[in-house]
C-alpha positions in Angstrom: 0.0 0.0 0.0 2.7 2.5 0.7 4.2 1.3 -2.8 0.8 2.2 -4.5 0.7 -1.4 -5.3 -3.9 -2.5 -5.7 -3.8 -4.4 -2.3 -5.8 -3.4 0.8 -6.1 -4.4 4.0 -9.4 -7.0 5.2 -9.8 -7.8 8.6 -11.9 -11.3 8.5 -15.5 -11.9 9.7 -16.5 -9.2 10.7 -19.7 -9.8 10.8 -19.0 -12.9 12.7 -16.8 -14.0 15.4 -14.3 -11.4 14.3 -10.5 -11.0 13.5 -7.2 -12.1 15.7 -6.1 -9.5 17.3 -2.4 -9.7 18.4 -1.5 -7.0 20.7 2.4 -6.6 20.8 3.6 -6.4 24.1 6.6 -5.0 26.1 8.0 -6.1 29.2 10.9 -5.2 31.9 12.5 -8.8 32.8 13.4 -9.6 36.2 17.0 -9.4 36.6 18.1 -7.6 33.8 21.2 -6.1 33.5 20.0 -2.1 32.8 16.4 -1.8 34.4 16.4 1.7 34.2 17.1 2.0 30.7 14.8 -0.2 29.9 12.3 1.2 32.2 13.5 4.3 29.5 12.8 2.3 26.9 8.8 1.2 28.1 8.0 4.9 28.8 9.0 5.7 25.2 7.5 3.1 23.4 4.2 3.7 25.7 3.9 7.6 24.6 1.1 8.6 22.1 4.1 10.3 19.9 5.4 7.1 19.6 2.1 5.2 19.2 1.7 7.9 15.9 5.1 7.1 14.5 4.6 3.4 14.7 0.9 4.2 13.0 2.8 5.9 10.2 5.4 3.7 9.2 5.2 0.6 7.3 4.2 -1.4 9.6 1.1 0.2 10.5 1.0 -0.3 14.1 -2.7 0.1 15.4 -2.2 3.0 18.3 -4.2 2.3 21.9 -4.1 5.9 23.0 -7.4 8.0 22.1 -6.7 10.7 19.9 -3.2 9.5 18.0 -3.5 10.9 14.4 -2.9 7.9 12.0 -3.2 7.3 8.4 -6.6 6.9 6.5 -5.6 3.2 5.7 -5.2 2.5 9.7 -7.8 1.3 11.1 -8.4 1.9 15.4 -9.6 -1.3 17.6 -13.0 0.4 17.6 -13.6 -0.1 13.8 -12.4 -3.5 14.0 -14.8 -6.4 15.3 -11.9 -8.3 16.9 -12.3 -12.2 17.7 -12.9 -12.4 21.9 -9.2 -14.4 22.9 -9.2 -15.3 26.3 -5.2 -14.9 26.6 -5.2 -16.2 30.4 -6.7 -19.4 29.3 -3.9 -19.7 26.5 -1.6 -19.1 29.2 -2.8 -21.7 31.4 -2.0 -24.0 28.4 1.4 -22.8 27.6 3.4 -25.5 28.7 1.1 -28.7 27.3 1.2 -26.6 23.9 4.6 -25.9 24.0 5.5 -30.0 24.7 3.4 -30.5 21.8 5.3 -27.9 19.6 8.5 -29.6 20.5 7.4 -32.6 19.5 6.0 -31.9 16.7 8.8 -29.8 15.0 11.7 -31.0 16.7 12.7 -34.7 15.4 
């Protein structure tokens, strides 16, 4: 899209169950060797000026602060009928999927 080339974006049933959703995340890890600069680096990433550059670029990021100017072709969670994930249930399952990944994929 930012080439021009005919391709748009479609966000699946929605007028069903809706679309995945994958929020990206950012974490400070326990025992890290430079908490405060990454405590730096959260706070950046976390600021609406941010959210809008991430909106802007190529990848399109979908910004979580009310108010962020983005580009026409971004869409905000509200637009978007997003698929209900109950990520603490996926959690619960992390390690019996996991197994099962390793066993799968690593013969």
């Amino acid at each position: 899209m930012a080439d021009g080339a005919p391709v748009d974006i479609v966000f699946p049933d929605q007028d069903g169950i809706g679309t995945l959703v994958i929020p990206n995340t950012v974490a400070l890890i326990a025992g890290g060797p430079h908490p405060e600069n990454a405590r730096r680096f959260i706070d950046y990433m976390l600021r609406p000026e941010t959210e809008r550059a991430l909106a802007w670029s190529r990848s399109a990021q979908i910004p979580l602060h009310p108010g962020v100017e983005m580009p026409q072709h971004v869409r905000s969670l509200g637009e978007i009928v997003m698929l209900d994930v109950d990520y603490y249930a996926i959690a619960d399952h992390m390690d019996e999927v996991c197994t099962y990944l390793d066993e799968l994929f690593l013969r």
